[in-house]
Backbone bond lengths (Angstrom), bond angles and torsions (degrees), N, CA, C in turn:
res aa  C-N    CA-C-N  psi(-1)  N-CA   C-N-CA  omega(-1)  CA-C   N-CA-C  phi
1 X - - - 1.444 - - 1.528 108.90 -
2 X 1.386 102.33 137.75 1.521 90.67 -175.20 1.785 120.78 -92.47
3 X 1.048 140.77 -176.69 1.679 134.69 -167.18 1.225 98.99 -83.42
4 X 1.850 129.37 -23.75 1.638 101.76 163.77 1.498 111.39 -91.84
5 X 1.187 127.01 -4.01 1.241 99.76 161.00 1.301 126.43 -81.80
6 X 1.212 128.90 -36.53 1.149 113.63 175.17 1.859 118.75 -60.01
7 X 1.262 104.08 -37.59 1.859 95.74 170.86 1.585 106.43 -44.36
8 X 1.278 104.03 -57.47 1.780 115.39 -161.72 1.967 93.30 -57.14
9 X 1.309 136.67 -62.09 1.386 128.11 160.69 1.533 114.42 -27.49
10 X 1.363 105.88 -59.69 1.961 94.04 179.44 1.118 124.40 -84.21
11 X 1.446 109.03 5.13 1.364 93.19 -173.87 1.798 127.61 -103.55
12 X 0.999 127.67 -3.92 1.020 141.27 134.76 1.972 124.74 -43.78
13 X 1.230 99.32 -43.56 1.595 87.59 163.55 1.279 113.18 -89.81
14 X 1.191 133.72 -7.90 1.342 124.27 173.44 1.105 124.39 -71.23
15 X 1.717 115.92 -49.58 1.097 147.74 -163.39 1.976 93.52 -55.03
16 X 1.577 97.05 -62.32 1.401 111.03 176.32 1.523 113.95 -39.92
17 X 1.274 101.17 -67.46 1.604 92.85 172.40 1.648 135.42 -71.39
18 X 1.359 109.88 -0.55 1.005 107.35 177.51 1.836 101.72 -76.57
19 X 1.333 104.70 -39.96 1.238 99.40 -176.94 1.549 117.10 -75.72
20 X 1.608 129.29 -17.64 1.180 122.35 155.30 1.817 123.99 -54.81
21 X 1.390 101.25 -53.71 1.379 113.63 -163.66 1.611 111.61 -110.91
22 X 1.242 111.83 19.00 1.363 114.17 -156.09 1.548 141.39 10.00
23 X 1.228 121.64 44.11 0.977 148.95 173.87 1.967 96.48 -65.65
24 X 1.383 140.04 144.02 1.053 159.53 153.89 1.634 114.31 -41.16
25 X 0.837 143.61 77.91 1.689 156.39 167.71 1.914 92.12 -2.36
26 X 1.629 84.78 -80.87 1.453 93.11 176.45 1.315 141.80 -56.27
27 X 1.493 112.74 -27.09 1.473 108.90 155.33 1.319 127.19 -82.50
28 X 1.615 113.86 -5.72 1.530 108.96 166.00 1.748 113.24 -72.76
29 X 0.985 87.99 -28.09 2.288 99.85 -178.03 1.081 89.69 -74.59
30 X 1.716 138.61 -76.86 1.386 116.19 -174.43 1.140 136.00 -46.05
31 X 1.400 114.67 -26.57 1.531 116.46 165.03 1.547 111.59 -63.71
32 X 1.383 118.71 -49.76 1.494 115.50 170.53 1.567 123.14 -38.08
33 X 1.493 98.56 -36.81 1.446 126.36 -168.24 1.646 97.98 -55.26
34 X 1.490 72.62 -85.63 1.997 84.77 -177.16 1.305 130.36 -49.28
35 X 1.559 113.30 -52.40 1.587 106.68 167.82 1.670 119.11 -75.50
36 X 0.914 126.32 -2.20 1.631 128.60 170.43 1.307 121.60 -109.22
37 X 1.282 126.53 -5.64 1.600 136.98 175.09 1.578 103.84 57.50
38 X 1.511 104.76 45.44 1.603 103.00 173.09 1.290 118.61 89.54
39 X 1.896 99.72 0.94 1.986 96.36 179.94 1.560 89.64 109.49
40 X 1.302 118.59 -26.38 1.935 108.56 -163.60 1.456 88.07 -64.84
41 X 1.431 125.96 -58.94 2.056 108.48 -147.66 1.654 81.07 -122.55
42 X 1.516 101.27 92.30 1.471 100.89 160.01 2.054 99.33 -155.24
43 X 1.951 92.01 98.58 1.407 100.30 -177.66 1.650 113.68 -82.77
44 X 1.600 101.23 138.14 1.328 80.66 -174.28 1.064 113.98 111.50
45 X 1.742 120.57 -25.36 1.299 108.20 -153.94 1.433 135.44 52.10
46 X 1.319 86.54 34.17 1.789 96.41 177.35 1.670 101.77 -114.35
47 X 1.473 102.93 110.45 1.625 114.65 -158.16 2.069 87.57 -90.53
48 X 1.722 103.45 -36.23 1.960 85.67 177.20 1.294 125.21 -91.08
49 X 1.244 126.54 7.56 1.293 125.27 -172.50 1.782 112.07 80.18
50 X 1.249 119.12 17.00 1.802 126.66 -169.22 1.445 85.75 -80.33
51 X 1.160 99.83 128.15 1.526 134.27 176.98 1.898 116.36 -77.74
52 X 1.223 124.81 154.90 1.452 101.54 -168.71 1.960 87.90 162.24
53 X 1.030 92.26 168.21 1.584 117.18 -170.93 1.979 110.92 -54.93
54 X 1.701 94.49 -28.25 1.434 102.34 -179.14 1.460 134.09 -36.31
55 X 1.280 130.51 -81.73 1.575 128.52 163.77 1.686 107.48 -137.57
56 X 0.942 112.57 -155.76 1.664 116.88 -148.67 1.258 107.03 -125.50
57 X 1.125 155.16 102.56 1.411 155.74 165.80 1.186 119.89 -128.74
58 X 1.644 117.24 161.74 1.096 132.00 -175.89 1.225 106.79 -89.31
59 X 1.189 115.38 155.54 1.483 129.58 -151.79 1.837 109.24 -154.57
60 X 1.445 106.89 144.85 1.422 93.99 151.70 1.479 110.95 -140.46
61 X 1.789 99.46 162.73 1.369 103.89 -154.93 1.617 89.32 -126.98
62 X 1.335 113.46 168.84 1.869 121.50 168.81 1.075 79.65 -112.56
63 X 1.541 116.43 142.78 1.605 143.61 -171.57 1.540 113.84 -165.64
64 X 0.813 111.18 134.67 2.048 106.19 -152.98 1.518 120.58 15.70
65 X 0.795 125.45 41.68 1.417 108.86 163.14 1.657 110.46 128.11
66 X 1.867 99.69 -17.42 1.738 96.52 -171.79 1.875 106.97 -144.07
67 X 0.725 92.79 169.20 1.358 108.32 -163.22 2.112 106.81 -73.49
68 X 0.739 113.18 95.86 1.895 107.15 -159.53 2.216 92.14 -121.70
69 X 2.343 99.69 135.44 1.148 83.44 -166.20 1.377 98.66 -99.84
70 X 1.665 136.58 146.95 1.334 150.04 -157.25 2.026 108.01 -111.71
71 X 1.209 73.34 155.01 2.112 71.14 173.17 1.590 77.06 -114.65
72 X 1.497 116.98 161.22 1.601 128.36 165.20 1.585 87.56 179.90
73 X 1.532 103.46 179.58 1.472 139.37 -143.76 1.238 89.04 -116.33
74 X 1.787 112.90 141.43 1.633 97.15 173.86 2.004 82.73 -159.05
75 X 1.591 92.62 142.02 1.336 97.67 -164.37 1.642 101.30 -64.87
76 X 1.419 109.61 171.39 1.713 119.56 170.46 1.398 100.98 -129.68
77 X 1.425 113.42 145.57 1.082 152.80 178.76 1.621 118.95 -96.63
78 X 1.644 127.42 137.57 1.457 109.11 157.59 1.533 123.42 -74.77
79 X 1.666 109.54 -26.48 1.623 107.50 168.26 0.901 98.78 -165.47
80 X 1.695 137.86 176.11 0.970 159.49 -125.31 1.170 120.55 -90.09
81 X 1.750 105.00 -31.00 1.378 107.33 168.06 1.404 122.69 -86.80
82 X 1.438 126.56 -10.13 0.797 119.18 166.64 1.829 119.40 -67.57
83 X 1.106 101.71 -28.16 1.525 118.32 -176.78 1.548 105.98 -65.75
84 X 1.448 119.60 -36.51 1.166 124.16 -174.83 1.642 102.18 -84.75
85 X 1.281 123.59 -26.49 1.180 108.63 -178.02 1.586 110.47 -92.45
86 X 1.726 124.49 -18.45 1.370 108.35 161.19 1.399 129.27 -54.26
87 X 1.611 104.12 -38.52 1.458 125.88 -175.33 2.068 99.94 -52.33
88 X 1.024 97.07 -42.74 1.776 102.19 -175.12 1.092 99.61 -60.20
89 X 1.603 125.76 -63.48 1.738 120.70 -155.67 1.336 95.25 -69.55
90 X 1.768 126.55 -31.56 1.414 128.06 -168.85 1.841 94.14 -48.59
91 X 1.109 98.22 -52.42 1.425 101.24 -154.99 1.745 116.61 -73.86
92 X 1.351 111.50 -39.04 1.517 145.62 150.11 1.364 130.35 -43.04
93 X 1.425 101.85 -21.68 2.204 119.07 170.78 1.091 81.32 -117.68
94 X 1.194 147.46 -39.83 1.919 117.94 -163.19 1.259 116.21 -68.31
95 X 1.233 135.11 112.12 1.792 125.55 173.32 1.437 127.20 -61.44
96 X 1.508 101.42 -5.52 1.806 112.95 173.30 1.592 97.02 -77.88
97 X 1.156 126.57 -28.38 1.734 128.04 -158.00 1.709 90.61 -87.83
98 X 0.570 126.48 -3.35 1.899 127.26 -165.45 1.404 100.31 -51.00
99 X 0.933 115.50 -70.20 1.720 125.13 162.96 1.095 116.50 -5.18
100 X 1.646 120.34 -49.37 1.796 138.30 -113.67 1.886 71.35 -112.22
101 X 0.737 111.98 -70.05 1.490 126.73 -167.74 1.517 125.31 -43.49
102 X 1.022 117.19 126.87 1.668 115.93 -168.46 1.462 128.12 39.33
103 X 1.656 91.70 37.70 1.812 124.16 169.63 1.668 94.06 -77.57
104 X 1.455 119.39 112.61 1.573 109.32 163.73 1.732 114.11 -86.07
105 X 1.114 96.18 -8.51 2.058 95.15 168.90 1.601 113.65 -97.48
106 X 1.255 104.71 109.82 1.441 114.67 172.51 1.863 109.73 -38.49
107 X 1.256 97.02 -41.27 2.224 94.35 -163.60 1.881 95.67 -81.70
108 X 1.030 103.08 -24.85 1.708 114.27 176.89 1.511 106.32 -70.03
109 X 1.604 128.72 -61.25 1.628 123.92 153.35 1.253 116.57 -44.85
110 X 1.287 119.19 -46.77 2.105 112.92 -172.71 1.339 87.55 -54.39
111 X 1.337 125.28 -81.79 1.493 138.05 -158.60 1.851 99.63 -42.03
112 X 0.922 120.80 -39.91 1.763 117.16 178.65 1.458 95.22 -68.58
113 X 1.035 113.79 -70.22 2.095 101.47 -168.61 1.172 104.75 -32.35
114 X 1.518 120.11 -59.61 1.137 123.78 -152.93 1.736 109.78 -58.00
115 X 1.742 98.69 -56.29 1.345 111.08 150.85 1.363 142.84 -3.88
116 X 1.079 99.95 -51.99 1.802 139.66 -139.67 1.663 80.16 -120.79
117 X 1.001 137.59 -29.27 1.711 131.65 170.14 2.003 100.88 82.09
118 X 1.216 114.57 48.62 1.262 137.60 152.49 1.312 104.18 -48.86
119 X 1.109 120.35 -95.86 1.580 126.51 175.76 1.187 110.51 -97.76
120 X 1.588 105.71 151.05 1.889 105.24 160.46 1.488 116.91 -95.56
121 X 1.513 97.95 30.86 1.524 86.33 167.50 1.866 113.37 -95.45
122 X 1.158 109.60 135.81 1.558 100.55 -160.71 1.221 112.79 -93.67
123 X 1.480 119.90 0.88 1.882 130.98 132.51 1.246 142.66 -73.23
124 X 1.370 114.37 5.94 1.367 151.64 175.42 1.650 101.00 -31.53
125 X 1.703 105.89 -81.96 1.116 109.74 -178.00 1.559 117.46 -51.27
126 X 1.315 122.44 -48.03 1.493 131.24 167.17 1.620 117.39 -13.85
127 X 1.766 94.49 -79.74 1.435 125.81 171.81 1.437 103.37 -38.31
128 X 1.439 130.73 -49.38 1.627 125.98 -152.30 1.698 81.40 -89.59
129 X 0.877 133.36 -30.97 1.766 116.83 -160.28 1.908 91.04 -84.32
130 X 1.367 114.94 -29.67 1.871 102.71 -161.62 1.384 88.84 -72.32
131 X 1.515 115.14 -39.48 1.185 113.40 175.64 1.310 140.41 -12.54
132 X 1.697 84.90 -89.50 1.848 115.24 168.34 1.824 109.37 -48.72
133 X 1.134 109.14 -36.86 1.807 111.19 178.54 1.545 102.85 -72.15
134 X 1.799 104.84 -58.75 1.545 97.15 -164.54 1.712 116.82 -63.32
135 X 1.229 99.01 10.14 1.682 91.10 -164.09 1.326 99.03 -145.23
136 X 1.130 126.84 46.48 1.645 154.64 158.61 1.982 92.66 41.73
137 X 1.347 121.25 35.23 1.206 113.96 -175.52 1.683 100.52 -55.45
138 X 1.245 119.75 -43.72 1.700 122.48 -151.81 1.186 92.08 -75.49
139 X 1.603 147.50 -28.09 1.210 128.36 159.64 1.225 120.58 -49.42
140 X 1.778 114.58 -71.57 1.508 141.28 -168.21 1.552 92.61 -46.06
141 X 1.528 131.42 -70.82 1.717 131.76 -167.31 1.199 93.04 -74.18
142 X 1.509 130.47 157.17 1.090 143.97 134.62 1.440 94.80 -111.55
């Protein structure tokens, strides 16, 4: 699949939820982006990497200072949109995400997830902003 198709697939549920939950169109795709490698390694249909009772995989986490690899639980999905729409309420019921939500600056939302302890990768926010630039998201989402 190529990188506009998969935007053009998410982006319609994003778009949707951005306007439900105001969550950023484009930082929900870059998140897809980054933790799913474009849709290639996302089992489960789990496009963010949200963890959950689902099946068992290896994982890696930043944990004092270094990069260490984990087994954990990560929910499954029947398709993609459903994944995109857990990812919303995920973010939309958490009271750490408050921030995240009806942020109209994409580097102002990256910096809250990251914030907000989304990932432990501590380039997280970095990654989601080259993202959104390198991959003309801020055109494609409004």
């Amino acid at each position: 699949m190529s990188k506009e198709s998969f935007i053009d697939q998410l982006a319609p549920a994003a778009q949707a939820d951005m306007r439900e939950f105001g969550i950023l169109a484009s930082v929900t795709i870059a998140q897809a982006i980054l933790e799913s490698g474009w849709g290639r390694s996302a089992p489960g249909n789990n496009l963010f990497g949200i963890k959950g009772s689902g099946q068992q995989q290896v994982t890696q986490e930043f944990i004092n200072g270094k990069w260490i690899q984990i087994v954990d639980g990560f929910r499954v999905y029947d398709n993609w949109r459903d994944s995109v729409r857990d990812h919303s309420l995920h973010l939309a019921n958490n009271p750490r995400y408050a921030n995240v939500l009806h942020e109209r600056d994409y580097r102002c939302a990256s910096q809250e997830l990251q914030r907000a302890g989304y990932a432990t990768d501590p380039q997280y926010a970095d990654k989601l902003i080259r993202i959104i630039e390198g991959s003309e998201l801020l055109v494609l989402i409004k």
